[in-house]
N, C-alpha and C positions, 0 to 999 in steps of 0.2 A: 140630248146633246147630239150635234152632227159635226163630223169634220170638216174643216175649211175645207179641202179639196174634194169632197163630195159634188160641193157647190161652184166653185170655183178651180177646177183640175189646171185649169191653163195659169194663172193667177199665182196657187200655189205651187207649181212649179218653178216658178222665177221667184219666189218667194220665202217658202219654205226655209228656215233658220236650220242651220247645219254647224254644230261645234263638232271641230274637231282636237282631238285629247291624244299625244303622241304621248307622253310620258308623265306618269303622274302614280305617286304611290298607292290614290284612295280607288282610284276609276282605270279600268283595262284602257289600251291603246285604243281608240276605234272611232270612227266620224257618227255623231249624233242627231239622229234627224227631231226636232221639236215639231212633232204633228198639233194641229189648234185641233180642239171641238168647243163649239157654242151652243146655246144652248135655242132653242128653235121654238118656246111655247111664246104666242102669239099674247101680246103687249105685256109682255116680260121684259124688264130692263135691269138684269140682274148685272151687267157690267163685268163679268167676271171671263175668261177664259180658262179651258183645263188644257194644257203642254204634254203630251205624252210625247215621252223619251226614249227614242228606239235605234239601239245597237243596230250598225252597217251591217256589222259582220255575221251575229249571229241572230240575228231580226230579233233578239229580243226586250222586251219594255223592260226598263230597266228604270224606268220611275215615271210618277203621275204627280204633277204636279197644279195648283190650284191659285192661281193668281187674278187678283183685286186688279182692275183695269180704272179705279177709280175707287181709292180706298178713302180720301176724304170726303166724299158725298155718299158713302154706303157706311159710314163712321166704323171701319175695321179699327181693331184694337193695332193700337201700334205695335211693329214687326209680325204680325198676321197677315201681311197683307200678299202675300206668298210663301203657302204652304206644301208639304205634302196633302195629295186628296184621299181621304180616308179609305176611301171607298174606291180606291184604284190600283194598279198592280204596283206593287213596290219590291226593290233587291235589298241587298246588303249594301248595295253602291247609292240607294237613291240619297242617304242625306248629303253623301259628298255632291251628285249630281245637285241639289238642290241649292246649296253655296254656291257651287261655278250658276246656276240660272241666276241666281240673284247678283253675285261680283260679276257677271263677265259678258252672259249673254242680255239682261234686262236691261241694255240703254238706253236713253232717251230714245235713238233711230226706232229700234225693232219696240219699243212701248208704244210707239206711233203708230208702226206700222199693225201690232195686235189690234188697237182701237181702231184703223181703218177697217181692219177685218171684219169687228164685230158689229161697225154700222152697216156695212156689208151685207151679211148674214142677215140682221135685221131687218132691213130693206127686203132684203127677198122673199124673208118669211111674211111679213105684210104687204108685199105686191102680186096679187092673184094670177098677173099675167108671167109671172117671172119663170125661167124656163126649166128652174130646178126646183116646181113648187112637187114635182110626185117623190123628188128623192126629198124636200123636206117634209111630206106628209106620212116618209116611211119611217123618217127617222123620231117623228112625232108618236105616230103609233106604227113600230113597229109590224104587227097584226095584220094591217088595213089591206097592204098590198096582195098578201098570202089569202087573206078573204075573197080577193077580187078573182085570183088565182081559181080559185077552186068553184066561184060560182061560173066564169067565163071560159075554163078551160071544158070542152064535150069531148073532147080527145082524151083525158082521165080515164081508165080501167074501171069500171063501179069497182065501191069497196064495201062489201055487204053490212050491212047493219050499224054503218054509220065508221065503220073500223079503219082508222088508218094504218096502211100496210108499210113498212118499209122496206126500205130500200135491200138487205139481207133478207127478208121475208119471201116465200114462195109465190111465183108469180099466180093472181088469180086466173090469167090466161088457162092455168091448166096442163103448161110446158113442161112442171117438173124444174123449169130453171126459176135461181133469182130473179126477184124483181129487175132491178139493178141490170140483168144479164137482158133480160126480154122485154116487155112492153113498158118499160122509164122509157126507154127510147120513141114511143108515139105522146109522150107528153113533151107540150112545147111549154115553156116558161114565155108570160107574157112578156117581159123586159131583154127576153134574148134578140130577138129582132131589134132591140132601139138599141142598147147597151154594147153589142156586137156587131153592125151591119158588115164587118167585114165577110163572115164566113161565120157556117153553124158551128155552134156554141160545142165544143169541143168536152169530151166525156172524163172524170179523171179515174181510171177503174183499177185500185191497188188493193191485193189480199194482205190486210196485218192481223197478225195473233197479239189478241186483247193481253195484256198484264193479269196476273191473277187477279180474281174479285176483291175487292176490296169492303172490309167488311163495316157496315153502319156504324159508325159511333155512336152509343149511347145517349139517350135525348137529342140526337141532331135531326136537323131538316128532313131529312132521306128517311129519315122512319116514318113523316106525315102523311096520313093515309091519303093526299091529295098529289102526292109525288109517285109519278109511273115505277114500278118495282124496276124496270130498265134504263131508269132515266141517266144514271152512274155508265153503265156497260156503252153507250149511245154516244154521250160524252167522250169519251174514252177514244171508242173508237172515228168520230170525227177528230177529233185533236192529232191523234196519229198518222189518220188520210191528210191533213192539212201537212201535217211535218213536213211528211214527203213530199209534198208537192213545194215546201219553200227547200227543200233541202236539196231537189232533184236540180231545181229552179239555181240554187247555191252552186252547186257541183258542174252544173252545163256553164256557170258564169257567164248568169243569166242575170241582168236587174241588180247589178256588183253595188251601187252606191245607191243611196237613197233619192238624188234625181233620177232612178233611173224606173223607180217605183210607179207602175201606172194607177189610175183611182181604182181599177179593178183588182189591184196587186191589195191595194189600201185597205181597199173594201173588207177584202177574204183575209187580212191580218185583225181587222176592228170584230170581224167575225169570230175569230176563234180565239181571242182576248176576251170577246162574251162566253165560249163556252168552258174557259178556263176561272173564267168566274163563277159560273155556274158550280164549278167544281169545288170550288171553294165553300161556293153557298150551300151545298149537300151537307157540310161538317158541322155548319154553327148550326147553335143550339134553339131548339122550338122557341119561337117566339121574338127571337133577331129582324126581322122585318117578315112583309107581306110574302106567305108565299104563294100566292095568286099571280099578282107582279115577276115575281123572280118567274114561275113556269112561264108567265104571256111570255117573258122577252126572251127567254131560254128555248121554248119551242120553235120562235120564228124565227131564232138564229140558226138553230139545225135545221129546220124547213131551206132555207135559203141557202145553206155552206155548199152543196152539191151544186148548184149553179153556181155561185163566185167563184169555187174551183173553175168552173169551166170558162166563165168568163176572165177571168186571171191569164188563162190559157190562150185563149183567146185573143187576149190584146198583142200577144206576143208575136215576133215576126216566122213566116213558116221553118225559116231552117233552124230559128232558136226552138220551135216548138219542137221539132226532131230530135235536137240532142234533148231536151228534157227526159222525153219519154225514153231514147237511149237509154239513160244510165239510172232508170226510175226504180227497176229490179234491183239494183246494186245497194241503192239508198236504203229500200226494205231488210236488205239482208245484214244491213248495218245498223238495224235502228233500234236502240235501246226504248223495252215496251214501256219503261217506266217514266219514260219522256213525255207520257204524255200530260204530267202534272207538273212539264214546268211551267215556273212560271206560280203557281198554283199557292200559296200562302198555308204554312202546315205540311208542304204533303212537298214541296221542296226548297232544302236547304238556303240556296240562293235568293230563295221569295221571303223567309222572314217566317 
């Protein structure tokens, strides 16, 4: 699946469905952005789009929802034909949220306007010349781009015996500092030149103390001898660096409404709603799906959050970039560690 304005940023911008909810017993006050993703595998006509539903206020998804763009020729059972998606993040709020999509926002207008989207989408994923076939080919195989990365990049540190180093890891250099601190910075990301040409890709460098460990549940995922012993702690701590940087983002009254969200803002939120599901995916029990799949698309979501932070940053005008970083310190010292599983199904209240 890819986001409409992956492909389409100018489009969705003028476009993008915004409910706004002043008073209502089931759902908080707050303007509702309905993001699309489609689905992008090449002569697929599955006709469906998924709606995530994302809080103004506090950027967060507050439901996923799964609607039939053509439920008489795909024969959905009748009132199926707009669901919750199983498999997507959900609150305490999504079933009311999911009654107002179907009374209020699904009208004939905006049902038009989805199916324009999705020939859209289609079209571009079957036209070879189309100008957003690499961000459809990343969003096909995630992987693909991060391969290209690492054969093309000669500026890379070797990393002995095939070892990937992170980012907290001691630099190979030999400095005594982090990585992170020392030689990240002679690595160029192939897409920061296309993606940013304003200005180099901006670094987002915050110290947070991890939550205590959290310890394996019993027959879950996280015990399978194919899942990195760190792969929990890693999680953790991206989700927390991301906080801050929507919170700091928050707090400079930066990006205040959802028009104001640029595709690089989008990006680095569809980013780490992947590694909150990952989070997720750690608990349930051996044998719930592939865990092959779940690590592909989990490692090349953390491979990649270090640059969307910077490109996020990036898109931003220089004096909003200044107050961010101002009051970045302030955000850390306010930042509840255990935040980093909202969102997270099981592990926070509000998720169900």
């Amino acid at each position: 699946m890819i986001p409409f304005d992956a492909v389409f940023p100018d489009v969705a911008r003028q476009e993008m469905r915004v409910m706004t909810i002043l008073e209502d017993g089931q759902v908080p006050a707050d303007d509702y952005m309905f993001r699309e993703f489609y689905c992008v595998e090449k002569g697929c006509d599955c006709r469906r789009v998924i709606l995530n539903i994302i809080a103004a206020r506090t950027r967060k998804e507050m439901a996923t929802i799964n609607h039939a763009l053509d439920p008489k020729a795909l024969h959905y059972e009748a009132g199926r034909e707009t669901v919750l998606e199983p498999f997507g993040q959900q609150t305490k709020h999504s079933a009311a949220l999911l009654e107002l999509c179907k009374t209020v926002v699904l009208q004939p207008e905006y049902s038009s306007r989805l199916k324009r989207h999705y020939r859209m989408i289609k079209e571009a994923v079957e036209a070879p010349a189309h100008p957003a076939q690499e961000v459809i080919a990343r969003a096909a195989d995630p992987q693909a781009s991060h391969r290209r990365s690492v054969r093309n990049d000669s500026t890379k540190p070797a990393q002995g015996g095939g070892r990937k180093i992170g980012r907290n890891d001691p630099c190979l250099c030999g400095s005594g500092k982090k990585y992170k601190k020392c030689c990240i910075s002679k690595v160029t990301e192939p897409e920061a030149n296309t993606e940013s040409p304003r200005r180099r890709v901006p670094e987002w460098e915050v110290e947070v103390v991890l939550p205590p460990p959290k310890a394996p549940r019993r027959g879950s995922i996280e015990l399978h001898p194919d899942v990195p012993r760190d792969l929990r702690r890693r999680l953790e701590q991206a989700r927390l660096e991301t906080l801050v940087l929507l919170r700091s983002m928050d707090r400079a009254r930066v990006c205040a409404a959802p028009s104001d969200f640029s595709p690089e803002l989008r990006a680095l939120m569809e980013l780490d709603a992947d590694c909150a599901e990952a989070l997720w995916g750690l608990d349930q029990p051996m044998g719930a799906f592939s865990v092959r799949l779940m690590l592909r698309d989990t490692l090349a979501s953390l491979d990649r959050l270090p640059f969307a932070r910077g490109a996020a940053l990036a898109a931003l005008k220089d004096e909003d970039l200044r107050s961010v970083e101002a009051v970045k310190d302030f955000v850390v010292d306010t930042l509840g560690l255990e935040e980093c599983y909202s969102q997270v199904k099981g592990r926070d209240p509000d998720a169900g």
